[in-house]
Backbone bond lengths (Angstrom), bond angles and torsions (degrees), N, CA, C in turn:
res aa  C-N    CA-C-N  psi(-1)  N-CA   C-N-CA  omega(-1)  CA-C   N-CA-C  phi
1 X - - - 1.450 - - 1.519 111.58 -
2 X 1.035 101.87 -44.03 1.654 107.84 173.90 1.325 129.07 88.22
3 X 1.325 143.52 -125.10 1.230 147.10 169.25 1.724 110.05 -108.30
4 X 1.248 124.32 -4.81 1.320 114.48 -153.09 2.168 78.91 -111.05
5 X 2.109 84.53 153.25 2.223 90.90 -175.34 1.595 81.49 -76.64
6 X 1.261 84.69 149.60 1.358 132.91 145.35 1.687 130.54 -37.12
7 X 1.025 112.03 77.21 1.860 101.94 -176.66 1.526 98.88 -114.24
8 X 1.630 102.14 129.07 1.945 116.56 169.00 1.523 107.01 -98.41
9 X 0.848 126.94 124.42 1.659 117.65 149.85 1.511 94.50 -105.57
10 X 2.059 83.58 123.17 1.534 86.09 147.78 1.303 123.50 -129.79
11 X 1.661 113.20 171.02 1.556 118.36 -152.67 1.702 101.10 -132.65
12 X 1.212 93.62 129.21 1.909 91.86 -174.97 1.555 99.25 172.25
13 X 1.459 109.16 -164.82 1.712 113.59 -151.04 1.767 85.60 -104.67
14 X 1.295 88.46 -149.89 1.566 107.61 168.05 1.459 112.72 -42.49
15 X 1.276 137.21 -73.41 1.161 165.42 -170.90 1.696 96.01 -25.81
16 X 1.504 109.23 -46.70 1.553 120.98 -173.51 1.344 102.93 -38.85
17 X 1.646 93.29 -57.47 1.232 126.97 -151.21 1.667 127.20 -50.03
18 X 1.918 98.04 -27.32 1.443 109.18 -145.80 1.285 124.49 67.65
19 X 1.403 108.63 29.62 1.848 105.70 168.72 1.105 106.74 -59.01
20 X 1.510 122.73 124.82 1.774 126.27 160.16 1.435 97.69 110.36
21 X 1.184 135.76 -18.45 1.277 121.17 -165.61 1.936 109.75 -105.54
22 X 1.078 103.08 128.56 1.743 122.84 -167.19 1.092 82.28 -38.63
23 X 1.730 133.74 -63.26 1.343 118.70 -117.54 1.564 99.71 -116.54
24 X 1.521 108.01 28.55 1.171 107.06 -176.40 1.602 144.88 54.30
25 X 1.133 106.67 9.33 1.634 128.08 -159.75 1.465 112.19 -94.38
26 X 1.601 109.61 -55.39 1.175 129.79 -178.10 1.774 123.71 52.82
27 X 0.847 128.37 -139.96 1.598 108.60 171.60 0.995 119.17 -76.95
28 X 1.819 114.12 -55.29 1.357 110.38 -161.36 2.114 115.09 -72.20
29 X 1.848 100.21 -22.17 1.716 81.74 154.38 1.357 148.15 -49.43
30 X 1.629 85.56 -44.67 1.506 103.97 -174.43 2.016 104.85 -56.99
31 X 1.086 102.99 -49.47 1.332 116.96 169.99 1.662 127.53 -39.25
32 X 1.069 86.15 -54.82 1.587 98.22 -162.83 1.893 86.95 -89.25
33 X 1.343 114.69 -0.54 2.025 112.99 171.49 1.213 98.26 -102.75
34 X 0.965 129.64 18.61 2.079 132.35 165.98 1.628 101.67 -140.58
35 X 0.766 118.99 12.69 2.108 126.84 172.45 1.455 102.44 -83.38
36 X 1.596 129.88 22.25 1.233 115.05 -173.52 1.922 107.87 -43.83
37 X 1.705 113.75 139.58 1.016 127.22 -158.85 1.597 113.87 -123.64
38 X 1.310 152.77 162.88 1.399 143.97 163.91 1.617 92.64 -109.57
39 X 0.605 117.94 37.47 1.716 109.47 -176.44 2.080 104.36 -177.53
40 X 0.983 98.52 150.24 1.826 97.62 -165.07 1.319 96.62 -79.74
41 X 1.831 95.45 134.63 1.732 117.61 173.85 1.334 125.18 -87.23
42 X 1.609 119.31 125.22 1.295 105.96 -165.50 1.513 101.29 -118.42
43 X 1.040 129.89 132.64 1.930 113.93 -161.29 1.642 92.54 -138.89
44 X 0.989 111.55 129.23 2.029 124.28 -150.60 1.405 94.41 -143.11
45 X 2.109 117.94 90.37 1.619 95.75 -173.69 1.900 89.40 -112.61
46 X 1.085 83.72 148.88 1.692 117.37 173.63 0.822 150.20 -92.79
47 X 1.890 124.31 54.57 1.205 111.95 -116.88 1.783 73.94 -142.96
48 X 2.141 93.11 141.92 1.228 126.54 164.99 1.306 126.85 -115.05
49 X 1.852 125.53 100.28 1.266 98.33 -172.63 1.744 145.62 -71.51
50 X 0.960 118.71 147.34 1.611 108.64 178.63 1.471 106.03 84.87
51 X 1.476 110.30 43.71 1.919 111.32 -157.42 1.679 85.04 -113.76
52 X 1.470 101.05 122.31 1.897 102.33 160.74 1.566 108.54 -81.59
53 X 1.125 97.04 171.20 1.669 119.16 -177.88 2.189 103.78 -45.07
54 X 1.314 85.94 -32.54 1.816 96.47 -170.63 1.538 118.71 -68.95
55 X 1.280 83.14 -31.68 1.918 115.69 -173.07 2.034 91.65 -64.76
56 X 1.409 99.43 -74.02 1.399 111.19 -174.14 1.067 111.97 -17.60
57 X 1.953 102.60 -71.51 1.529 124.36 -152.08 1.150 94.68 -70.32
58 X 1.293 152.36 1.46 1.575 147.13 -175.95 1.638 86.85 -106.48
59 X 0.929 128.96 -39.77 1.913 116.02 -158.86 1.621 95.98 -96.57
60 X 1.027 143.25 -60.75 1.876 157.73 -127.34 1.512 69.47 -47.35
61 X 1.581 102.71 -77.41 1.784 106.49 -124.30 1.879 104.01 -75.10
62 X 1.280 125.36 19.87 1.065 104.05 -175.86 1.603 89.86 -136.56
63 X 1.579 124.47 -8.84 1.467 131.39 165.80 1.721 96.39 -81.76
64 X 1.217 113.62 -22.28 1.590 101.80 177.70 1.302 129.50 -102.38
65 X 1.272 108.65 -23.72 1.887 108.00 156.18 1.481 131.36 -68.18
66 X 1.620 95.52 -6.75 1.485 90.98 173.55 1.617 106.94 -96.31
67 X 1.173 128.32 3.68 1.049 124.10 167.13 1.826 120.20 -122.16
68 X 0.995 96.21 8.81 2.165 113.21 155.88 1.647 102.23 -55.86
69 X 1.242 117.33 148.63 1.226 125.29 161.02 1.589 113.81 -135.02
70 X 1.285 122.50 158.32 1.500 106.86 176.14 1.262 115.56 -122.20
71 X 1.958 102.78 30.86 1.511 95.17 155.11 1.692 100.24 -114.43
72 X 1.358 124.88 23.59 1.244 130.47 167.85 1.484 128.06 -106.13
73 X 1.396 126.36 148.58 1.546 122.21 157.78 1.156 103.25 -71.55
74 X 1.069 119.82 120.26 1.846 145.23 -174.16 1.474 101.11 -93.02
75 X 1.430 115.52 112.59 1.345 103.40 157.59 1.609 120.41 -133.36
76 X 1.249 123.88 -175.09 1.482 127.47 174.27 1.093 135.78 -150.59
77 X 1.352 110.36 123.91 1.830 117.77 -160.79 1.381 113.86 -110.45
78 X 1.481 110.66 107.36 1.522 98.03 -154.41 1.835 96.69 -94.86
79 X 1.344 135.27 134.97 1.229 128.13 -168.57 1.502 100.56 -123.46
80 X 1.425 112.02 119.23 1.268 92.57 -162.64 2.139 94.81 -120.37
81 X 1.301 106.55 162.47 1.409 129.06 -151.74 1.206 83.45 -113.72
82 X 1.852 91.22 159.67 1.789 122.22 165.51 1.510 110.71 -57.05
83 X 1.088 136.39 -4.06 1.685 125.10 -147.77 1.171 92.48 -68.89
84 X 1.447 126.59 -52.76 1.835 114.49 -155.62 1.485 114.24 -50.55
85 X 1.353 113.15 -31.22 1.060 105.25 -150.49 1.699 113.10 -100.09
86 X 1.923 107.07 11.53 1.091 101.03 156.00 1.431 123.35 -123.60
87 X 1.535 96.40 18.11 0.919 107.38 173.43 1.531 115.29 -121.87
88 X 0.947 100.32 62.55 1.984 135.96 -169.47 1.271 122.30 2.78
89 X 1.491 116.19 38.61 1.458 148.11 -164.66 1.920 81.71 -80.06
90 X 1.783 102.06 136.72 1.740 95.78 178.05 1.985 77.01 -82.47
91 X 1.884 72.70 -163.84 1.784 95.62 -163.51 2.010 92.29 -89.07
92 X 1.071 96.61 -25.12 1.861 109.55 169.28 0.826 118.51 -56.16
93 X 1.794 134.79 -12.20 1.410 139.49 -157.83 1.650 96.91 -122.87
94 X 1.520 108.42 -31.43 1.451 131.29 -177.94 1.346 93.99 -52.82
95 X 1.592 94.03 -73.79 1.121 106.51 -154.64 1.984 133.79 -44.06
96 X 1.005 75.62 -38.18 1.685 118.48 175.10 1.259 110.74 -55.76
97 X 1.878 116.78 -68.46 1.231 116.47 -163.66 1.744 106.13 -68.91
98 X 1.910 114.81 -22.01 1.361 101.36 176.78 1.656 100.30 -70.85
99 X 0.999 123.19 -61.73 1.368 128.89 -172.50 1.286 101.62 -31.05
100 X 1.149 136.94 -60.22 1.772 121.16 -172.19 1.289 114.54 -88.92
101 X 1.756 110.33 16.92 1.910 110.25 155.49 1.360 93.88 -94.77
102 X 1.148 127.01 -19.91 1.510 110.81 -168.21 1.659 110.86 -85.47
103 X 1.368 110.13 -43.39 1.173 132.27 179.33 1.755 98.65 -49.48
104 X 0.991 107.68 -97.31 1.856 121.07 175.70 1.591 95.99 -14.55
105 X 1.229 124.96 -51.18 1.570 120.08 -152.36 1.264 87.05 -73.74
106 X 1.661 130.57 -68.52 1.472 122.17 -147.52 1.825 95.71 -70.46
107 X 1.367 129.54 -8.51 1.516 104.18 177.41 1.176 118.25 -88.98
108 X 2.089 103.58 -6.60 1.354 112.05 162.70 1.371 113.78 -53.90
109 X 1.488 108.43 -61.38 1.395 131.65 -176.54 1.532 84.95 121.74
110 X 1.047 145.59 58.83 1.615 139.02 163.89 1.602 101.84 -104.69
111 X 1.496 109.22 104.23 1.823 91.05 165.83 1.726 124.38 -67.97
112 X 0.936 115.67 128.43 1.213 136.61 178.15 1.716 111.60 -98.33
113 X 2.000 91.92 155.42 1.334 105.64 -147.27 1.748 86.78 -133.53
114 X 0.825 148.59 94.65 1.772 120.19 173.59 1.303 120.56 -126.90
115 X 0.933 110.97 145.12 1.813 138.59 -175.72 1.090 138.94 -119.57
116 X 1.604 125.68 100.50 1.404 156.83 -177.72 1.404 100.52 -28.42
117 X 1.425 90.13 151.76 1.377 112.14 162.72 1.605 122.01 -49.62
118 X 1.447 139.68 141.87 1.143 140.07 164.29 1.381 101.72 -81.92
119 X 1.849 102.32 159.11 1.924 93.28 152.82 0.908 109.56 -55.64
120 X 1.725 105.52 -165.31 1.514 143.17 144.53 1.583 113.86 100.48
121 X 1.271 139.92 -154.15 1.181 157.95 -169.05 1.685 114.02 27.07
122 X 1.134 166.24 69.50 1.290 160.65 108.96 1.903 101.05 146.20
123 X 1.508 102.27 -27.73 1.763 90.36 -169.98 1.526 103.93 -73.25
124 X 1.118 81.89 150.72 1.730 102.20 157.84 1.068 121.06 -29.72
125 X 1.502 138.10 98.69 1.761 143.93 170.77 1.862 82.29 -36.85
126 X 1.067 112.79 -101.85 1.561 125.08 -134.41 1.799 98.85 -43.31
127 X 1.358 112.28 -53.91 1.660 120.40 153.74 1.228 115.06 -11.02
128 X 1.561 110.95 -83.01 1.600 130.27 -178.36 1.947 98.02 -49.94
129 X 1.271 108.67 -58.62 1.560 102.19 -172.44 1.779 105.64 -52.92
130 X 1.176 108.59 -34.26 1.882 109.99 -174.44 1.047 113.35 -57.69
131 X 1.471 105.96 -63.22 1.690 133.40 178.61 1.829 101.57 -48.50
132 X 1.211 135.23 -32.94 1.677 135.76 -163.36 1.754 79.89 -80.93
133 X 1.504 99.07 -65.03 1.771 93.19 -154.20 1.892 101.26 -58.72
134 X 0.887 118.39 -19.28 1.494 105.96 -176.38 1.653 115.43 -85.40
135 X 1.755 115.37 -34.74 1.308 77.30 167.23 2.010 105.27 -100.13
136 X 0.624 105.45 13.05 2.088 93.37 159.84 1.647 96.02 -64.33
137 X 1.810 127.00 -53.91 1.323 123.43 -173.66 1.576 102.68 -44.54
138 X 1.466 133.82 -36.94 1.479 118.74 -140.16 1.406 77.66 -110.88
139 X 1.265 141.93 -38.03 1.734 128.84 173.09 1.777 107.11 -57.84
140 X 1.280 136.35 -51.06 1.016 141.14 155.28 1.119 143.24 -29.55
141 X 1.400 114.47 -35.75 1.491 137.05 158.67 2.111 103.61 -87.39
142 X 1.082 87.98 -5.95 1.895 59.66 160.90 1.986 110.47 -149.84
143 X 1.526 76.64 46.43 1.560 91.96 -177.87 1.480 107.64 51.25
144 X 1.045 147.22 63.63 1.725 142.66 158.29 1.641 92.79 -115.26
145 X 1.533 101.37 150.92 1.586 113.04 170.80 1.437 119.27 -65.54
146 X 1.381 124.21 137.89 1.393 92.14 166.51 2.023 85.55 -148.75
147 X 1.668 94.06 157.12 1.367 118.23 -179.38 1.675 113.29 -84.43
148 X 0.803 133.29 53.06 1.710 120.81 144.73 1.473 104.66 -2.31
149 X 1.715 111.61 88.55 1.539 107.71 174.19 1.764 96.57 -112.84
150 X 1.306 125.53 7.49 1.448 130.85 -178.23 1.401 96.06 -85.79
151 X 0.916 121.32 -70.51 1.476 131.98 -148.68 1.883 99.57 -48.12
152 X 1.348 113.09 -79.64 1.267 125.91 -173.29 1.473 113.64 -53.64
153 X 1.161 114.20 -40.37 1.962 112.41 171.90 1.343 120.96 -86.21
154 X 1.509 123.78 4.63 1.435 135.99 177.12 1.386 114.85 -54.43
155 X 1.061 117.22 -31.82 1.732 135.02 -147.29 2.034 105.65 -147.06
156 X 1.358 101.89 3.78 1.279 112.78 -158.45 1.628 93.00 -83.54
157 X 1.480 129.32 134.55 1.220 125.03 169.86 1.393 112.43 -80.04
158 X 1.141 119.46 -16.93 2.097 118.91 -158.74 2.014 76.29 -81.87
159 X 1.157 105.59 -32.77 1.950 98.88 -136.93 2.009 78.87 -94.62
160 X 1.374 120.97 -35.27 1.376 98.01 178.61 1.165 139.93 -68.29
161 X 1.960 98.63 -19.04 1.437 116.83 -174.03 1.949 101.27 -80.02
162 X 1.261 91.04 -38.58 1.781 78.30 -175.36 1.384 93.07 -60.41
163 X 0.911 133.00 -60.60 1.794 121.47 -166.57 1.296 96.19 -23.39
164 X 1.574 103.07 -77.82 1.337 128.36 -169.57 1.755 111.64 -27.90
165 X 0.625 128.60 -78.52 2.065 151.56 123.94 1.747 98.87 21.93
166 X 1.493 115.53 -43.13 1.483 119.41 -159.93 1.531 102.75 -117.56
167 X 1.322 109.14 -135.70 1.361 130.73 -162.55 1.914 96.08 -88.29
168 X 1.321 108.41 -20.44 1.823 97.06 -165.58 1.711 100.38 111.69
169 X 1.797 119.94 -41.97 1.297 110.38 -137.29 1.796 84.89 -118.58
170 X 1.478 105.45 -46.56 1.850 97.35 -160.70 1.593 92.65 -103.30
171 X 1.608 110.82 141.81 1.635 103.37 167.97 1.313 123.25 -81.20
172 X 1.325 143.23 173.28 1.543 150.18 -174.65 1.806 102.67 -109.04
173 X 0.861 97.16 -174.12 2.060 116.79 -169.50 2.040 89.81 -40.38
174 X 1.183 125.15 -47.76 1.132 109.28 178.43 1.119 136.66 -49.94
175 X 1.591 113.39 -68.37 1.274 150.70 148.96 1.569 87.42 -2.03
176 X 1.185 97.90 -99.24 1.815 121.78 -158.76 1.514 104.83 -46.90
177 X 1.267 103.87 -21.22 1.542 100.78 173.92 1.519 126.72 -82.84
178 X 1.398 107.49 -20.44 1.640 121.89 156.81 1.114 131.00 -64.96
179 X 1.723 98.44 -45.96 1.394 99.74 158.51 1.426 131.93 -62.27
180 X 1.217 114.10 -45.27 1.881 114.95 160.55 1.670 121.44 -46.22
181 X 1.428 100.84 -29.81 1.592 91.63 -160.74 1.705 93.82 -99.28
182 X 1.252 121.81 1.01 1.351 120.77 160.28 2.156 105.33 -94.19
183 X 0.673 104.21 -22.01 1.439 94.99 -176.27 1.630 97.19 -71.86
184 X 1.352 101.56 -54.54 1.677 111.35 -177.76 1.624 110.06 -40.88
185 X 0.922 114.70 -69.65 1.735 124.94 169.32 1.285 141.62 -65.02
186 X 1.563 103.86 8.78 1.314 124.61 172.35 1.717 99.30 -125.49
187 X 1.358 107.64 72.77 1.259 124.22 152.31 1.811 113.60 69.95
188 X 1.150 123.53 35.46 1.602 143.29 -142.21 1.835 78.72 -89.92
189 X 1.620 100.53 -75.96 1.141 108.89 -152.79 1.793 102.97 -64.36
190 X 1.117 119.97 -43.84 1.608 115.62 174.90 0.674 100.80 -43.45
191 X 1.902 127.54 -78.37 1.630 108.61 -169.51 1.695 145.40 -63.10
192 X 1.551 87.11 -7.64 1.821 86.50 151.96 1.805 127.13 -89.90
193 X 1.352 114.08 5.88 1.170 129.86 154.96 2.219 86.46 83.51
194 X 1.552 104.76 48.54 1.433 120.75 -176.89 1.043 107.46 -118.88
195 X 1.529 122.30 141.98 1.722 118.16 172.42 1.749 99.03 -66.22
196 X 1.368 100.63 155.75 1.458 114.08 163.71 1.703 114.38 -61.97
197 X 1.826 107.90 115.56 1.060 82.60 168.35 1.905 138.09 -83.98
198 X 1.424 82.32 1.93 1.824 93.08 -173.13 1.667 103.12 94.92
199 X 1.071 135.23 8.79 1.396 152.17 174.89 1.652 106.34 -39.19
């Protein structure tokens, strides 16, 4: 990382946002409040709700160069939402629209960070489970990290009851806290070039 701060843009729906959660934080706070840094953290999220994969790949790259700097390490965390899949997008269209955020970024040279769909709210379980493993497949195939936040909260009681607890669709202080403590432990601190804090 070096001597130069730290700037994230991240890009995603509600979820970015902390929709539903009291304390306003939502994942990527909680996150970026265990990112201890040697250099100042700048965390810039970008968030459209109810946005499919199609939506994104049309907005990221021109909502995110205006906030690049080139006295910063530039990075990008792409967080991606349930929308496609009720909005009857195949997994071929999915697949694709991550693939040409990922693509565009590394010829930027932007390292990228991205993060799966959660359960819950109205889509299709088996859908939502398809849609996670396909784009982890297309982050995977071009070496970028990505968080599997489906898999482990599928069946999870803490993460169904907050649903349960809320609207059905966005989680509360719990929720978002599963989601952080899986982002954290799925390779957070490596790819900011940070020791592990054991978080």
């Amino acid at each position: 990382m070096g001597e130069l701060p730290l700037r994230l843009a991240v890009v995603g729906d509600e979820l970015v946002a902390g929709a539903g959660d009291p304390k306003g934080l939502g994942w990527v706070g909680r996150v970026t409040a265990r990112t201890p840094t040697p250099t100042p953290l700048t965390v810039l999220t970008l968030a459209v709700p109810g946005e499919t994969s199609t939506a994104l790949g049309a907005r990221w790259d021109e909502e995110v160069t205006r906030r690049l700097s080139p006295e910063a390490d530039n990075r990008l965390v792409v967080a991606l939402g349930r929308a496609d899949v009720a909005a009857g997008l195949s997994l071929a269209r999915s697949r694709l629209n991550l693939a040409n955020i990922l693509d565009v970024a590394d010829q930027r040279r932007i390292p990228t960070f991205v993060v799966g769909p959660p359960p819950g709210g109205t889509a299709d379980a088996d859908k939502l489970a398809d849609l996670s493993a396909a784009y982890a497949d297309v982050a995977t195939r071009r070496r970028v990290p990505f968080v599997d936040t489906y898999t482990p909260l599928a069946a999870h009681d803490q993460w169904l009851g907050d649903l349960a607890a809320g609207d059905g669709v966005l989680p509360g202080q719990a929720g978002y806290g599963l989601m952080a403590w899986l982002v954290l432990h799925t390779g957070w601190h490596a790819w900011l070039g940070l020791p592990d804090d054991g978080a």
